[in-house]
C-alpha atoms as a printed R data frame, in Angstrom:
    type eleno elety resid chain resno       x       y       z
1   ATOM     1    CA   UNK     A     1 131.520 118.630 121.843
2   ATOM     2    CA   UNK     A     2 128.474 116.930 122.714
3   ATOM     3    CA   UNK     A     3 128.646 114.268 120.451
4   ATOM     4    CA   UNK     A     4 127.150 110.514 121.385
5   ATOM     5    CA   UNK     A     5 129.702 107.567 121.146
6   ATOM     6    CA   UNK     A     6 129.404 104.431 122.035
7   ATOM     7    CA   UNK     A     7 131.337 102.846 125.098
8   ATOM     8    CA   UNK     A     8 133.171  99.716 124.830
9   ATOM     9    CA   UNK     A     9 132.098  97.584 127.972
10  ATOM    10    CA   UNK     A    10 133.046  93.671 128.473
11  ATOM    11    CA   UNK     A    11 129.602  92.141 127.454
12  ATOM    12    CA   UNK     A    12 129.223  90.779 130.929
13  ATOM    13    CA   UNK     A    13 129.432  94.059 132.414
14  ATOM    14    CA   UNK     A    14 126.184  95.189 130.390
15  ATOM    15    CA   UNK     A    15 124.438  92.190 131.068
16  ATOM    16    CA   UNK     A    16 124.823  92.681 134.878
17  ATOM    17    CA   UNK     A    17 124.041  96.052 134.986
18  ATOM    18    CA   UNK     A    18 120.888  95.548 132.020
19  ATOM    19    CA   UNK     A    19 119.486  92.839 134.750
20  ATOM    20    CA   UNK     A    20 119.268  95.589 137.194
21  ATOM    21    CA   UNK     A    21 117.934  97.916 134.850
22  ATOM    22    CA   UNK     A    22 120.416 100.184 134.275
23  ATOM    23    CA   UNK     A    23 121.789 101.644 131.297
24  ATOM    24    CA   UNK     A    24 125.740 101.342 131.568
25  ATOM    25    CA   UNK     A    25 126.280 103.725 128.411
26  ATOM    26    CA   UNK     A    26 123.737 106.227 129.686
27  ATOM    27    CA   UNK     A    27 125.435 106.834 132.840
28  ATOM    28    CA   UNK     A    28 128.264 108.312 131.416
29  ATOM    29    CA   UNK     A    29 126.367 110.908 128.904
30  ATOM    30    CA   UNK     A    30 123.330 113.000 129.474
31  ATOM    31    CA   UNK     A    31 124.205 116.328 131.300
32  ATOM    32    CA   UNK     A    32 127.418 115.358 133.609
33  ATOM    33    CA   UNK     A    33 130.218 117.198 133.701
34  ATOM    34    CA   UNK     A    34 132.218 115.400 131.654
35  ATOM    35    CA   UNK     A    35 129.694 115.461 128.719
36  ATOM    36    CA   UNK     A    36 129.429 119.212 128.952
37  ATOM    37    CA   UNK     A    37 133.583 119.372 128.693
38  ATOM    38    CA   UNK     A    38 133.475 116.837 125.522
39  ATOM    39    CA   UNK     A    39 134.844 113.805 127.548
40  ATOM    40    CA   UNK     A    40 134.412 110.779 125.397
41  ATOM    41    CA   UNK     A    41 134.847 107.055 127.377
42  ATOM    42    CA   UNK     A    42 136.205 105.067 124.368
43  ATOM    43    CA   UNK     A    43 136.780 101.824 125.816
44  ATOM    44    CA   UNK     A    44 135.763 100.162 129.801
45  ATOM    45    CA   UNK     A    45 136.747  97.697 132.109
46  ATOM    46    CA   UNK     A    46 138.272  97.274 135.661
47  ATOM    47    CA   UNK     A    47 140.887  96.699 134.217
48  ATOM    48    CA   UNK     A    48 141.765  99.793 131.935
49  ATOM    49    CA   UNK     A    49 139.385 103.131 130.941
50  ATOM    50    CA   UNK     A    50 140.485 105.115 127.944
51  ATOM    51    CA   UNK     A    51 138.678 108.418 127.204
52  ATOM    52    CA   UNK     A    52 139.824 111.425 125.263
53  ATOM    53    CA   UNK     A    53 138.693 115.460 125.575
54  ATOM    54    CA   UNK     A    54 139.374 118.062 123.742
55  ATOM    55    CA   UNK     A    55 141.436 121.351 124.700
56  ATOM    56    CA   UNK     A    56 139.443 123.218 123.008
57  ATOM    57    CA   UNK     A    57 136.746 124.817 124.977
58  ATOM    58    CA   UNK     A    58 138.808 123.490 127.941
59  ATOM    59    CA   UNK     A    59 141.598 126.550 128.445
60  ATOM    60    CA   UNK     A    60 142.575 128.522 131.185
61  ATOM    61    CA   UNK     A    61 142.883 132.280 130.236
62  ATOM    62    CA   UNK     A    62 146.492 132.042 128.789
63  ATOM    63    CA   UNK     A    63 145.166 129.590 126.355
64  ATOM    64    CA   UNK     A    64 146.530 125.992 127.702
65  ATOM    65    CA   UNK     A    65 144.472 123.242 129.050
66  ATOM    66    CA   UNK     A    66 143.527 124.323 132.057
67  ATOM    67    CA   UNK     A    67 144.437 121.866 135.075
68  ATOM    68    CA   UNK     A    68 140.896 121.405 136.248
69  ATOM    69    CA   UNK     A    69 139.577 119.957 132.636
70  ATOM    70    CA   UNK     A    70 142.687 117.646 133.277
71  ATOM    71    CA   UNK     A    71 141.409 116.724 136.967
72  ATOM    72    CA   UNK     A    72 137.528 116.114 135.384
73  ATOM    73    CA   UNK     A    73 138.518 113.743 132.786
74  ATOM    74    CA   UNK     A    74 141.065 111.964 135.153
75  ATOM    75    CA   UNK     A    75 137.971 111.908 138.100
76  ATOM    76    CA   UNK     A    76 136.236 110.532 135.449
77  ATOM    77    CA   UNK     A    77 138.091 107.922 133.617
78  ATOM    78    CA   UNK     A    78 139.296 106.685 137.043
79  ATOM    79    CA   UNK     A    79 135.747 107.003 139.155
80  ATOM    80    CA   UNK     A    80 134.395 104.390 135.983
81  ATOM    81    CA   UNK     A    81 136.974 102.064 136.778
82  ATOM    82    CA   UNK     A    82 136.335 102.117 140.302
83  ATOM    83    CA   UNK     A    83 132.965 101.318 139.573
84  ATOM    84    CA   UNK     A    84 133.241  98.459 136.850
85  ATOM    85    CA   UNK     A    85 135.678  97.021 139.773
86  ATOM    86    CA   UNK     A    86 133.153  97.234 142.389
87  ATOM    87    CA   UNK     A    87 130.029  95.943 140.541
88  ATOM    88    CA   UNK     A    88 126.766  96.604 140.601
89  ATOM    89    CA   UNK     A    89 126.295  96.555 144.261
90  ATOM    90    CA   UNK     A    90 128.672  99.290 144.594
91  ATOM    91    CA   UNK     A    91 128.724 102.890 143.649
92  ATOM    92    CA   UNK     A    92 132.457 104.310 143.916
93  ATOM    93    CA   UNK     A    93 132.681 108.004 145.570
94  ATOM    94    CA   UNK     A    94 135.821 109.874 144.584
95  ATOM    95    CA   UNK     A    95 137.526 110.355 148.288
96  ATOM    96    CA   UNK     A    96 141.373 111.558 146.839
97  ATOM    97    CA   UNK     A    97 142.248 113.256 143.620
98  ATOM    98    CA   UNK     A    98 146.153 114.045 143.115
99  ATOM    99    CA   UNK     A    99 147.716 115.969 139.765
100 ATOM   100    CA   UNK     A   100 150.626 116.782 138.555
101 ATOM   101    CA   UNK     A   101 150.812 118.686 134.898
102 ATOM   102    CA   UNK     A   102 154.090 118.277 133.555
103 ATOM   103    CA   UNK     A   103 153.203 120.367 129.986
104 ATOM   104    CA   UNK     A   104 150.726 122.794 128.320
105 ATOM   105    CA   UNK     A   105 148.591 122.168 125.505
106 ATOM   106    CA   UNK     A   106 146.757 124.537 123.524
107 ATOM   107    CA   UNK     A   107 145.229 122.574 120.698
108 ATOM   108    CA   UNK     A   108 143.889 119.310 119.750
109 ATOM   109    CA   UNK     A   109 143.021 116.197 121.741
110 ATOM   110    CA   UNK     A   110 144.032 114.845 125.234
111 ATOM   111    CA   UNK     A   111 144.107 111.345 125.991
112 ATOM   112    CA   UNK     A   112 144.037 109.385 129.410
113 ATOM   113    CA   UNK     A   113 144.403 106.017 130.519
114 ATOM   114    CA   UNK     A   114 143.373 104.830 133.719
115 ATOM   115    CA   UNK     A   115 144.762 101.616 135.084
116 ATOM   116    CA   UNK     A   116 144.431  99.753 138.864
117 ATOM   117    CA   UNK     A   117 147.261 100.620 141.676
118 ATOM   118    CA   UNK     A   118 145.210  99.289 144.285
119 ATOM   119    CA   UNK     A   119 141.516  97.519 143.642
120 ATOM   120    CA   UNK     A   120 140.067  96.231 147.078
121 ATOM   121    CA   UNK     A   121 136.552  95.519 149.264
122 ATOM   122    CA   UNK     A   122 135.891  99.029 150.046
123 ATOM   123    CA   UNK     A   123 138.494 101.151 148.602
124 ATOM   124    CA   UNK     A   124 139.815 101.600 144.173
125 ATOM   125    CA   UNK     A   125 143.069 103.740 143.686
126 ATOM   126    CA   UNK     A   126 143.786 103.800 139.535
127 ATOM   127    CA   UNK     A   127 146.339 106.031 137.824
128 ATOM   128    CA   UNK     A   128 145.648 107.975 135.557
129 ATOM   129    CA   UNK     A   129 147.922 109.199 132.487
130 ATOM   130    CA   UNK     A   130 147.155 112.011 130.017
131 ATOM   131    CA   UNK     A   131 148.917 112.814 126.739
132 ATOM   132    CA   UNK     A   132 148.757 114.804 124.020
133 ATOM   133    CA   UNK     A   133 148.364 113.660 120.760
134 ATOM   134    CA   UNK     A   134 152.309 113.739 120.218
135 ATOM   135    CA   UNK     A   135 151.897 111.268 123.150
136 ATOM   136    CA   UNK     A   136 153.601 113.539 125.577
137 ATOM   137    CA   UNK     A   137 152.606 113.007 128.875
138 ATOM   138    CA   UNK     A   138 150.841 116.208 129.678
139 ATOM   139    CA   UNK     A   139 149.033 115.140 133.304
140 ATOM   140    CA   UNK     A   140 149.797 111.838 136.136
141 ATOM   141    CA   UNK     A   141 146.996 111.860 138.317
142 ATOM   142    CA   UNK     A   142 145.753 109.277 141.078
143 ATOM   143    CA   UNK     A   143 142.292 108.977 142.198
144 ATOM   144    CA   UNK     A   144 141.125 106.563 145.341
145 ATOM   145    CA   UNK     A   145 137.202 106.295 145.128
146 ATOM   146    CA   UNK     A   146 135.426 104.650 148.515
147 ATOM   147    CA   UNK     A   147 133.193 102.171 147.431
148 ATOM   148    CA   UNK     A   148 130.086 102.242 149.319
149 ATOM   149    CA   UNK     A   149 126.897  99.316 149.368
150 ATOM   150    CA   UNK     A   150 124.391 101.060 146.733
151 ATOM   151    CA   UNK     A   151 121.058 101.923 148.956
152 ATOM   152    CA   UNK     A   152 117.278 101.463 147.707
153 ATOM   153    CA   UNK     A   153 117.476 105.720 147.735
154 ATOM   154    CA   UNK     A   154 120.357 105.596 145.531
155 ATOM   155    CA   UNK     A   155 118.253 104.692 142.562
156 ATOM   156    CA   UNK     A   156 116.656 107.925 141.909
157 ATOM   157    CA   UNK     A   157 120.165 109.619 142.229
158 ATOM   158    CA   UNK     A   158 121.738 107.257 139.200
159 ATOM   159    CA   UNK     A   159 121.164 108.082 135.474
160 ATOM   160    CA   UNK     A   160 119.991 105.165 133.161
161 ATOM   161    CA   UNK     A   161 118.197 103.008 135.744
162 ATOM   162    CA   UNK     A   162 114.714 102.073 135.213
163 ATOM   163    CA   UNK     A   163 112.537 102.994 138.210
């Protein structure tokens, strides 16, 4: 866990967000949550986030995934899509996060893919679907993130900007 990858962003994404001096792959490493948990983002766009995490490390106390490692990476995977979708004057706030786990998992590598259900002006709902690496669906979650107008203040609270 720990380990660096690098993202997979559409090359206009970085260029918008490197003209406002922000790092796009930066703000998804360096002490969050998700880092800490082993959450890799393997590919990114408005359009579709893939990121994988593995169980191990992750259990609840009987030794399966435990359902709130499931709810980070989905949180995750669908608050970055929120926020490719709303651009760089936007930073996307997590307002509704729904699970269901249909299986356990005690070993290996989880998988989600978040894709749009709703992508408007001031409000992102994406689904989110983790398997297993049998590609058994293991989680369906749905995450609506508020997208707010990003304040002068808001710099200092974003990791990767330059100021």
């Amino acid at each position: 866990m720990g380990e660096q990858t690098t993202v997979k962003f559409p090359q206009e994404v970085i260029d918008e967000y490197a003209a406002l001096g922000v790092d796009l792959p930066a703000l998804f490493s360096a002490g969050t949550l998700g880092n800490r948990m082993g959450v890799r983002i393997v590919e990114a766009s408005a359009e579709r986030v893939v990121g994988t995490m593995p169980v191990e490390g992750n259990t609840q106390p009987y030794g399966l995934l435990h359902g709130g490692a499931s709810a980070v990476l989905a949180e995750t995977l669908g608050s970055v899509g929120s926020m490719l979708h709303g651009g760089s004057s936007k930073i996307a706030v997590g307002v509704d996060l729904n699970c269901t786990h249909h299986r356990g998992v005690r070993s290996g590598e989880v998988t989600g893919v978040a894709t749009p259900v709703h992508r408007g002006r001031s409000t992102a709902t994406y689904e989110i679907v983790i398997t297993d690496e049998q590609d058994k669906r293991v989680c369906t979650a749905r995450l609506t993130c508020l997208l707010r107008d990003v304040r002068p203040q808001d710099a200092d609270l974003v990791p990767g900007t330059a100021g």
